[in-house]
PAMARMI-632512 format. One record per residue (C-alpha): x, y, z; residue in one letter. Coordinates in steps of 0.05 Angstrom, whole numbers, plus 5000, padded with zeros to 4 digits. Last residue first. Example, Ala and Ser with C-alpha at 12.3 -4.5 7.8 and 13.67 -1.06 7.14 Angstrom:
REM residues 2
ROVEX      X      Y      Z   res
ROVEX   5273   4979   5143     S
ROVEX   5246   4910   5156     A
//
This chain:
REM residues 500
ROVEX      X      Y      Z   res
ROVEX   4565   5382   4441     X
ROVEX   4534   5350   4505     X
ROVEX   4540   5280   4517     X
ROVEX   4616   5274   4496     X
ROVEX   4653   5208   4489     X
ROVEX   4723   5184   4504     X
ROVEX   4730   5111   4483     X
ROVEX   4698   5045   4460     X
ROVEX   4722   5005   4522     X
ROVEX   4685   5061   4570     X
ROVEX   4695   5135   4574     X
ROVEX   4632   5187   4584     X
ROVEX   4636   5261   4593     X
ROVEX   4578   5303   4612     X
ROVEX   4575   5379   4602     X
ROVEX   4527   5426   4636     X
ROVEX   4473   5383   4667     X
ROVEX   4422   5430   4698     X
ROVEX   4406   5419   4773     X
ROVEX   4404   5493   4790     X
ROVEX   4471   5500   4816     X
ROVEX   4496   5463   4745     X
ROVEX   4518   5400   4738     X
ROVEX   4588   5377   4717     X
ROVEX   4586   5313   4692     X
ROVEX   4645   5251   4702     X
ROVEX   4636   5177   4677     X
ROVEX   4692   5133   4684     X
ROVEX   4715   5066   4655     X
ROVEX   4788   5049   4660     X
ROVEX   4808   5018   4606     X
ROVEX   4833   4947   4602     X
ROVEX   4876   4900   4628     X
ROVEX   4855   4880   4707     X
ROVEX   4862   4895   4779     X
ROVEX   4800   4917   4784     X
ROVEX   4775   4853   4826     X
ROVEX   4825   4859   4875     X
ROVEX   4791   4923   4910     X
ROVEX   4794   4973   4957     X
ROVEX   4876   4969   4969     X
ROVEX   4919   5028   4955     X
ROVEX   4971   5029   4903     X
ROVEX   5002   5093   4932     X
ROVEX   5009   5123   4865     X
ROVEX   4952   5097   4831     X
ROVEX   4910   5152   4870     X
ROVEX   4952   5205   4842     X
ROVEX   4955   5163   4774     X
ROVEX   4879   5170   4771     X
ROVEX   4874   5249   4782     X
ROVEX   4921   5251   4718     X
ROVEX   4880   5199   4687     X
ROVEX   4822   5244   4686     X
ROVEX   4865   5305   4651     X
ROVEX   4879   5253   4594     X
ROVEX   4816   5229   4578     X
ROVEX   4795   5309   4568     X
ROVEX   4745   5349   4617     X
ROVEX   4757   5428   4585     X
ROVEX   4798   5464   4627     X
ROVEX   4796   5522   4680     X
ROVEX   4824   5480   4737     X
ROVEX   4841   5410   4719     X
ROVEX   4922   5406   4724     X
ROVEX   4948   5435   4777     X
ROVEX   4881   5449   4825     X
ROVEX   4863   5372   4808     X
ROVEX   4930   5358   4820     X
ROVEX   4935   5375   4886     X
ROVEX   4867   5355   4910     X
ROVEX   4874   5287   4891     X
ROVEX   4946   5284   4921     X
ROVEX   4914   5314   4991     X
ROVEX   4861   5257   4993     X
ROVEX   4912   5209   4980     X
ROVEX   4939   5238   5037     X
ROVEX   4881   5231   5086     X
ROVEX   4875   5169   5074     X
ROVEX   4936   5138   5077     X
ROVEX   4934   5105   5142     X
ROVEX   4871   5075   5116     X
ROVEX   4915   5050   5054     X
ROVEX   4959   5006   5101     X
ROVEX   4892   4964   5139     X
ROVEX   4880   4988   5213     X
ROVEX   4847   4932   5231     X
ROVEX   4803   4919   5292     X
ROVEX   4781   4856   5331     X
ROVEX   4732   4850   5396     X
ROVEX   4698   4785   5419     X
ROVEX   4749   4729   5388     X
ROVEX   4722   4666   5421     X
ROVEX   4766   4622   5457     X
ROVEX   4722   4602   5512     X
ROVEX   4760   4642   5556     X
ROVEX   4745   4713   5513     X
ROVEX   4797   4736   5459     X
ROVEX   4818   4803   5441     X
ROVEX   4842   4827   5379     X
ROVEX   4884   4872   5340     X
ROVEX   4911   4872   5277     X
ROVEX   4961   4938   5246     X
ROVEX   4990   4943   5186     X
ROVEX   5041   4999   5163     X
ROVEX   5049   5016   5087     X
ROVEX   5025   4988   5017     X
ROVEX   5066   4923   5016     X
ROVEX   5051   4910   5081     X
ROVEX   5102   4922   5143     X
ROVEX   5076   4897   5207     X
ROVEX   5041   4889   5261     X
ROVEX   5003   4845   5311     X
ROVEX   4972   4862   5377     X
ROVEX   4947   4817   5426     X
ROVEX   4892   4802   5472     X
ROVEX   4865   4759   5532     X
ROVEX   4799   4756   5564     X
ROVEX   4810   4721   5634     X
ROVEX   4780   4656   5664     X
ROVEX   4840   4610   5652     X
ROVEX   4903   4651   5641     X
ROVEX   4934   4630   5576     X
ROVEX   4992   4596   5552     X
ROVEX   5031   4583   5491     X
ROVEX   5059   4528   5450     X
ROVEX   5112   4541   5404     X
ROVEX   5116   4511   5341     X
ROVEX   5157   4492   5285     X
ROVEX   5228   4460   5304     X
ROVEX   5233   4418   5238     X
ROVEX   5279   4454   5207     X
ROVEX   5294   4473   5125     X
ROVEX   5285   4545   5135     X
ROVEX   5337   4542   5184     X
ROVEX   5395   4521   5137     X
ROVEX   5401   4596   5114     X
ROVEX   5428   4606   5038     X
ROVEX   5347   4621   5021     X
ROVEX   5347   4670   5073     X
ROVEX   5394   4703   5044     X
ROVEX   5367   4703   4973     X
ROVEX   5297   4718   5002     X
ROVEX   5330   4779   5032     X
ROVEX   5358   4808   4964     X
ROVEX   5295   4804   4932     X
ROVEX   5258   4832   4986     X
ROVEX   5314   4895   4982     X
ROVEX   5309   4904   4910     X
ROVEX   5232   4903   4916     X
ROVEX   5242   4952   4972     X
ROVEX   5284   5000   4922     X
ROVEX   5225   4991   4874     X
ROVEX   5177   5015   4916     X
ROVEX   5222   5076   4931     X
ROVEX   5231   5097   4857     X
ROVEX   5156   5089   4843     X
ROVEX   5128   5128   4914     X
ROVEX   5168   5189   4881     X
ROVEX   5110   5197   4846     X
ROVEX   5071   5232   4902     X
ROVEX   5133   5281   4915     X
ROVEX   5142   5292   4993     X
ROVEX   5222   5276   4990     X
ROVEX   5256   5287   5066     X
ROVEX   5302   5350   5068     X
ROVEX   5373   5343   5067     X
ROVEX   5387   5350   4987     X
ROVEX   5321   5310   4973     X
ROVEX   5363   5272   4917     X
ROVEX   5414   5242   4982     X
ROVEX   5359   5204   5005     X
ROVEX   5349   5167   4950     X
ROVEX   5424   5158   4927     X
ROVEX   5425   5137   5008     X
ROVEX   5379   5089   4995     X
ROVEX   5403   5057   4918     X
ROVEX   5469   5033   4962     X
ROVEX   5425   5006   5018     X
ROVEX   5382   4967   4963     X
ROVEX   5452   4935   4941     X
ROVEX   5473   4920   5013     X
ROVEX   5425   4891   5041     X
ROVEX   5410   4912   5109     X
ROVEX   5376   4978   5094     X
ROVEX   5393   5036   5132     X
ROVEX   5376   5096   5176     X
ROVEX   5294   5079   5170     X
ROVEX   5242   5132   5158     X
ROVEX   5271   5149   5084     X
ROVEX   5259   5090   5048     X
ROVEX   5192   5068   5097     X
ROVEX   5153   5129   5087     X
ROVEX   5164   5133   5016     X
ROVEX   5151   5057   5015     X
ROVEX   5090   5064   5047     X
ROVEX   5059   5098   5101     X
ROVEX   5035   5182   5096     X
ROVEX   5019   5214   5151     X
ROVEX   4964   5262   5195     X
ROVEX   4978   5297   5256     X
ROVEX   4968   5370   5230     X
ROVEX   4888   5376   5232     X
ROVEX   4875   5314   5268     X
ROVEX   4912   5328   5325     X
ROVEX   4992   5332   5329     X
ROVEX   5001   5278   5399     X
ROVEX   4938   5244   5373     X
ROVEX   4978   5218   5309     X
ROVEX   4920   5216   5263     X
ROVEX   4877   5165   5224     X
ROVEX   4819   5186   5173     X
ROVEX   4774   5120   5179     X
ROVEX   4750   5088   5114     X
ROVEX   4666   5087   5110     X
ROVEX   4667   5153   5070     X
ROVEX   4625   5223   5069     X
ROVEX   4605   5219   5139     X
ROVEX   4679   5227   5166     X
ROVEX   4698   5183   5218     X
ROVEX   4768   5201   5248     X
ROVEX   4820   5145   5281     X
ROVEX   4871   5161   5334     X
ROVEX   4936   5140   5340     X
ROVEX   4989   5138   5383     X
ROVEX   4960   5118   5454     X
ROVEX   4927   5064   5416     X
ROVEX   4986   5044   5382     X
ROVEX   5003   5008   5451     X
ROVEX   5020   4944   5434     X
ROVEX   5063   4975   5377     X
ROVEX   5117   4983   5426     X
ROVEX   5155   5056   5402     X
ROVEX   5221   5052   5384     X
ROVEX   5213   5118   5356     X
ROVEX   5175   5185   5363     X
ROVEX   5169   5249   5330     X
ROVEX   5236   5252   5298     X
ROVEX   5258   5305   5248     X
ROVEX   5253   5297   5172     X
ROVEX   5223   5359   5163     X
ROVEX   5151   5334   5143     X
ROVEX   5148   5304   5216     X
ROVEX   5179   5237   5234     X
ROVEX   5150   5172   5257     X
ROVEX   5188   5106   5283     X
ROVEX   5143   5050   5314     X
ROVEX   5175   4979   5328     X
ROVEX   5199   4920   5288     X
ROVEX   5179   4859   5257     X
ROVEX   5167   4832   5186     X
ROVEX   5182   4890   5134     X
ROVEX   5245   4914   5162     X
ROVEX   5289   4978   5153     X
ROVEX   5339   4997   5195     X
ROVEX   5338   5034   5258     X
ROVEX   5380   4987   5298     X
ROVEX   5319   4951   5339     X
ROVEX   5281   4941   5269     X
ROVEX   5232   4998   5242     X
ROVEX   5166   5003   5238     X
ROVEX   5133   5056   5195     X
ROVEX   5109   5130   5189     X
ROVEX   5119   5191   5158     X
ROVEX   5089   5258   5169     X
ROVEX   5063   5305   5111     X
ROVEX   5083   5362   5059     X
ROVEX   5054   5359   4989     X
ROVEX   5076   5340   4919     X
ROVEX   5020   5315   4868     X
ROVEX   5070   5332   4814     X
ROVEX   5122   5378   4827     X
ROVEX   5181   5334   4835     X
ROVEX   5161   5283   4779     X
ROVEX   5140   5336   4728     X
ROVEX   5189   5385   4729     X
ROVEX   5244   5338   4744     X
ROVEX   5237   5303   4683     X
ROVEX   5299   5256   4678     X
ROVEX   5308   5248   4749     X
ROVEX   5241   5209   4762     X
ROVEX   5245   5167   4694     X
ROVEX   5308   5148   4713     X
ROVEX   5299   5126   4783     X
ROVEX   5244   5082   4765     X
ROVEX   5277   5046   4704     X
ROVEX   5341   5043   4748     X
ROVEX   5309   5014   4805     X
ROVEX   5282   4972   4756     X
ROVEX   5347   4947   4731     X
ROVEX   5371   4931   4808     X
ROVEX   5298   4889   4811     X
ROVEX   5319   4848   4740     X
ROVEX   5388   4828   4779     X
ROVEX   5364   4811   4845     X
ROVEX   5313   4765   4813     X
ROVEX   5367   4735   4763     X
ROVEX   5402   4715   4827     X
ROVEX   5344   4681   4855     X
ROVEX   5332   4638   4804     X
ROVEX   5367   4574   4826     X
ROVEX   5356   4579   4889     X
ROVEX   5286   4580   4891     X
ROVEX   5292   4514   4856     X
ROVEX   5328   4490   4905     X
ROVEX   5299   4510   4964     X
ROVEX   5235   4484   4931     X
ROVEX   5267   4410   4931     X
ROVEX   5293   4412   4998     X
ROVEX   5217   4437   5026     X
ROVEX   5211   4494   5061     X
ROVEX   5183   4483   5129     X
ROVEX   5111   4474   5146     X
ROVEX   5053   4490   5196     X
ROVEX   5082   4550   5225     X
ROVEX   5091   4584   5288     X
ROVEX   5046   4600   5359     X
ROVEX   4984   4629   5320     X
ROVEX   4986   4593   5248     X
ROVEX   5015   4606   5193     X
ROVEX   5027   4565   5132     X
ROVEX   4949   4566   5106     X
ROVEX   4949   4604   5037     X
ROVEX   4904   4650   5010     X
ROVEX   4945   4661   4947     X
ROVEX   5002   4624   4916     X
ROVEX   4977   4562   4966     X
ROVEX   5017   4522   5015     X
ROVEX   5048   4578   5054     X
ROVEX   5111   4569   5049     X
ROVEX   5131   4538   4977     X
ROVEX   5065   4580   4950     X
ROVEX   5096   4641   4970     X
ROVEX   5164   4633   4946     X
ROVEX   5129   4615   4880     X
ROVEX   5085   4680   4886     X
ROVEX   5145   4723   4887     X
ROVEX   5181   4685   4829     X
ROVEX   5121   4693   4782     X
ROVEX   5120   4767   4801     X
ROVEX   5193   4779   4783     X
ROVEX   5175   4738   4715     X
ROVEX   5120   4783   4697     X
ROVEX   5165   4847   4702     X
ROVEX   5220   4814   4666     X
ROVEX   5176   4787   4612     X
ROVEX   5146   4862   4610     X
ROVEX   5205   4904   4609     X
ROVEX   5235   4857   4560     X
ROVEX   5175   4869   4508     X
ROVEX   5180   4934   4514     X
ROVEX   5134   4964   4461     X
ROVEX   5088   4917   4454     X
ROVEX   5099   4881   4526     X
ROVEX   5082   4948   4553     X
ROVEX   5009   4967   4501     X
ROVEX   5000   4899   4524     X
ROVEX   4993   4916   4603     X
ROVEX   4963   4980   4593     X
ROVEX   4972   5057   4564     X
ROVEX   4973   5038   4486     X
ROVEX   4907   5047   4471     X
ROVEX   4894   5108   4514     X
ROVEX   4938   5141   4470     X
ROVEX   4989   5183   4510     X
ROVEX   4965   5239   4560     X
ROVEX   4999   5215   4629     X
ROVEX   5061   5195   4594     X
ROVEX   5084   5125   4551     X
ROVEX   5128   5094   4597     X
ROVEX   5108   5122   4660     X
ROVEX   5031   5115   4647     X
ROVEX   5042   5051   4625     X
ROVEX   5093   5027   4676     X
ROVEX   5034   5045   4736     X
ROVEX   4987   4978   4740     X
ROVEX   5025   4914   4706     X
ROVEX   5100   4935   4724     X
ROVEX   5099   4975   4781     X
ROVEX   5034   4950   4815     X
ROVEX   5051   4877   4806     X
ROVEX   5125   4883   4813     X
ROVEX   5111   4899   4882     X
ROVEX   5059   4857   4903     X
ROVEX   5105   4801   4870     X
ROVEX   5165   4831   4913     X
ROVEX   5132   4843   4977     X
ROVEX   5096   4780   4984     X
ROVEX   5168   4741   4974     X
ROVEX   5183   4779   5039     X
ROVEX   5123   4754   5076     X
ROVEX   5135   4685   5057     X
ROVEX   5211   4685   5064     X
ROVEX   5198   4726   5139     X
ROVEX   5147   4673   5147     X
ROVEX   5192   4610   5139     X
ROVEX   5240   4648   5177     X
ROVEX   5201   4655   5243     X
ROVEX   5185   4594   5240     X
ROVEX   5253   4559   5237     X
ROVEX   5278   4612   5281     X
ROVEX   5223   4589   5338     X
ROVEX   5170   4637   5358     X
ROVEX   5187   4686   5412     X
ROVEX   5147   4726   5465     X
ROVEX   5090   4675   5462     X
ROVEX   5037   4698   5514     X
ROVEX   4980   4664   5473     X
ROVEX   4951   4735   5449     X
ROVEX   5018   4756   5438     X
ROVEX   5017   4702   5382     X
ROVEX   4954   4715   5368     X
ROVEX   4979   4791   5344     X
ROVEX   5043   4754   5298     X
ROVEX   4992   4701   5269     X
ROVEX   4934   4768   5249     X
ROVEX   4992   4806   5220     X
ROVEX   5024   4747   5188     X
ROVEX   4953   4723   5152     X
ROVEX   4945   4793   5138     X
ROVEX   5004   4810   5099     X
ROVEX   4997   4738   5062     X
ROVEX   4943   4767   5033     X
ROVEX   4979   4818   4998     X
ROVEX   4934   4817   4924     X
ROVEX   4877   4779   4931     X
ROVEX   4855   4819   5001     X
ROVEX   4816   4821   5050     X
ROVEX   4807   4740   5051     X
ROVEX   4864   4732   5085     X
ROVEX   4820   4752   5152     X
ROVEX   4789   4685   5150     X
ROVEX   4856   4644   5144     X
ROVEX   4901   4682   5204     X
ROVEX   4829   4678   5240     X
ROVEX   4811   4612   5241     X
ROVEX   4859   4600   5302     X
ROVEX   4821   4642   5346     X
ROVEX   4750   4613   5348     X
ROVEX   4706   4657   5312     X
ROVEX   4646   4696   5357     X
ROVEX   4670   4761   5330     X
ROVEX   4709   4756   5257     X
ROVEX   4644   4779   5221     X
ROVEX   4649   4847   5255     X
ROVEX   4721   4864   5242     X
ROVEX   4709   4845   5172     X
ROVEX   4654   4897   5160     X
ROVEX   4664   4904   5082     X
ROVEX   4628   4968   5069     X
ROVEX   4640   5002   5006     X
ROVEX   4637   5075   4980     X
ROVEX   4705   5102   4995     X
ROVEX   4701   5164   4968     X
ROVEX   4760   5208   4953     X
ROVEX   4748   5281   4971     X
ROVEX   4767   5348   4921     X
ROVEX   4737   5412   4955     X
ROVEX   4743   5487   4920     X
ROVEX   4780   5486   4857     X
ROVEX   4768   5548   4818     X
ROVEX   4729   5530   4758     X
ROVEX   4702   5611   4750     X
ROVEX   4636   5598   4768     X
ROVEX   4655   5551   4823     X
ROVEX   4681   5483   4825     X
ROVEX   4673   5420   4867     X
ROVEX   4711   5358   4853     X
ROVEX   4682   5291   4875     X
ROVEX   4725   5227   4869     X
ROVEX   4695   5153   4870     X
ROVEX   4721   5095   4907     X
ROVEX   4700   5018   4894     X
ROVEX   4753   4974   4921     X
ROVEX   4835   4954   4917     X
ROVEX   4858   5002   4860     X
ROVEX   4856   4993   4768     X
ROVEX   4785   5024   4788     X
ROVEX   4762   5092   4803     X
ROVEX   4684   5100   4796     X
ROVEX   4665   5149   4799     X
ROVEX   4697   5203   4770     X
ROVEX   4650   5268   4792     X
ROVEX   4653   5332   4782     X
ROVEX   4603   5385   4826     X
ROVEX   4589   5454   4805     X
ROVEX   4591   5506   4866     X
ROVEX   4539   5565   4864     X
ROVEX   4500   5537   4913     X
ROVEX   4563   5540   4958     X
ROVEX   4562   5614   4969     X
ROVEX   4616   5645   5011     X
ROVEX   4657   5587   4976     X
ROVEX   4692   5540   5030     X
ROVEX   4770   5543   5028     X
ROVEX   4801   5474   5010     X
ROVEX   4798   5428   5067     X
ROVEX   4852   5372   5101     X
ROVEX   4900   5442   5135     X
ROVEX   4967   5416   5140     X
//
């Protein structure tokens, strides 16, 4: 599992590509793509290019502000962090259990976070290219371009993510950046009158989510060719899983298996992920390159995510999303699926299986107590400290922290879902650059190739891209003596060349 292309016996010779930047993703990130003479693919690397330093900011903050500050990573799965950061204080405080009322509340909160994140990405961000291809017009691949030609894809798509932020704002207080956690429980129950309402809905939302497994699933098996080959690379998997095996976004321990599908650990305590994992600094990029240390950094890398997640676990507990599972599992014929776009089908099964959760939970009396809090304890004069993970929309979260006697945080890190990632969106770059860009002529099309790798695992660098429009990009290819050899621009007005 090798993370390098072969280095050319003379790199001055080597031309250098650029798209930078990427947007429609979480951040600013740029890809470089070096050639030779011949436009042999040599290195492909994803930048990361921004520096956010929240686990620097968050020192010297009393404890309970953190669940709100650390929100603020993210527009789109908030509500990821604000669990991650509750669930690690709550270890903090020595609280081994929170009550069910609480613990429900978020479990409807965090699961309602998985659908609209998840209808989000497939619907708004990746349906175009699906829909349409990789080298349709450029003015139909968005948003509109969908609702134009399938109108009922789009309401349905929209609607899923309306529902997902309603649950939301009914527990947390706010649609985004909300305040209904808190170390120890939280601050609200759901409201009679929201219950309701939720109620009332929910049904359609498991309905629309088992047609879009279907849209997913069928646009995978139909062109084989493409979907199986494309971007499609051996790697580990990993994710939490609950006491059974099964899958669960909210709580669980550490499950990991090699590219074969065989166990490298499992029910592993995530208080001790340090012992696991170990985190790489590369000079080219400010995100981390983790590794399992057990493998080392060449071979120990892994993919998170809902590939990981689909096939990590032995079963899902609803059964509709269980059913779509083992039709999943059974397409990789015994051996785990590696394919890049085979993230789609498996996002999609978790939004089936969020949708079908909120419905339970929505049937459960609990969510309606008044038993919120538990109160922990702490040793005067000692520095306490607690981990908190769990399963983000984009893969496996982790939040750690320690916090002195005066109830200062003085150390936190974050191990955010597209860090784990890293190393394999790196890989998918590099795939289809060799696939698809070697030896051709820079085209629109051939950059959005490289784009829907990355688009893929719907990583998080930025909220602000999320948006309709074209993605604007500006790649050259410069010769070893500084020359500029060809120079292709795209911005709203289209695909122009500098150099006839």
């Amino acid at each position: 599992m090798s993370h390098e292309l072969e280095t050319a016996s003379r790199p001055e010779t080597l031309r250098r590509v650029a798209i930078d930047p990427v947007s429609r993703v979480e951040g600013h990130g740029k890809v470089t793509i070096l050639l030779d003479e011949n436009n042999k693919i040599h290195q492909v690397r994803l930048h990361i290019v921004e520096f956010r330093g929240f686990e620097r900011f968050i020192q010297g903050r009393p404890y309970w502000e953190v669940p709100v500050m650390v929100q603020r990573l993210c527009g789109i799965c908030p509500v990821s962090h604000h669990l991650a950061a509750s669930k690690a204080l709550d270890v903090m405080l020595g609280i081994r259990q929170i009550t069910p009322t609480a613990e429900k509340v978020r479990r409807l909160m965090h699961y309602g976070q998985m659908l609209q994140s998840h209808a989000l990405h497939f619907f708004h961000l990746s349906s175009p290219d699906l829909l349409f291809g990789f080298d349709s017009e450029v003015a139909l691949r968005n948003i509109v371009g969908v609702a134009a030609a399938h109108p009922e894809i789009a309401r349905k798509g929209v609607l899923l993510r309306k529902f997902g932020q309603e649950v939301i704002h009914m527990t947390a207080g706010k649609r985004v950046h909300g305040t209904g956690a808190v170390p120890g429980g939280v601050n609200k129950s759901l409201a009679a009158a929201d219950r309701a309402a939720l109620l009332k809905d929910v049904y359609q939302m498991v309905a629309w989510s088992r047609e879009a497994v279907q849209i997913s699933k069928q646009l995978h098996t139909a062109t084989p060719a493409l979907y199986d080959v494309f971007g499609n690379f051996r790697s580990n998997f990993m994710s939490i899983v609950a006491p059974d095996g099964g899958m669960d976004f909210y709580h669980g321990a550490l499950r990991a298996r090699d590219a074969d599908g065989r166990l490298l650990f499992d029910q592993v305590n995530y208080q001790g992920y340090n012992d696991l994992i170990e985190e790489e600094v590369r000079p080219w990029s400010y995100m981390k390159f983790p590794f399992l240390r057990s493998l080392g950094k060449e071979d120990g890398w892994y993919r998170v995510g809902p590939l990981a997640r689909v096939q990590n676990c032995d079963q899902i507990s609803s059964p509709l999303a269980d059913g779509e599972r083992k039709e999943f599992v059974a397409y990789g014929k015994g051996q785990p699926i590696h394919a890049t776009l085979a993230y789609h089908w498996a996002r999609m099964i978790e939004m089936l299986y969020a949708a079908e959760t909120i419905k339970e939970l929505l049937h459960d009396d609990d969510i309606e107590g008044s038993d919120l809090m538990v109160t922990g304890t702490r040793q005067p004069g000692e520095e306490a400290e607690g981990v908190g993970v769990i399963e983000a929309p984009r893969g496996t979260l982790f939040h750690h922290y320690r916090v002195g006697e005066d109830d200062l945080v003085t150390m936190a890190n974050l191990i955010v879902s597209t860090t784990h990632n890293n190393q394999a969106m790196n890989t998918a770059v590099r795939e289809v650059a060799k696939k698809y860009l070697t030896g051709r002529e820079i085209t629109e099309g051939l950059l959005n190739h490289i784009e829907i790798a990355i688009r893929a695992f719907d990583p998080c660098l930025s909220c602000a891209t999320h948006a309709l429009g074209r993605m604007p990009l500006e790649v050259a290819i410069v010769g070893a003596d500084g020359t500029l050899i060809d120079e292709v621009t795209r911005d709203h007005r289209g695909l122009t060349r500098a150099l006839a």
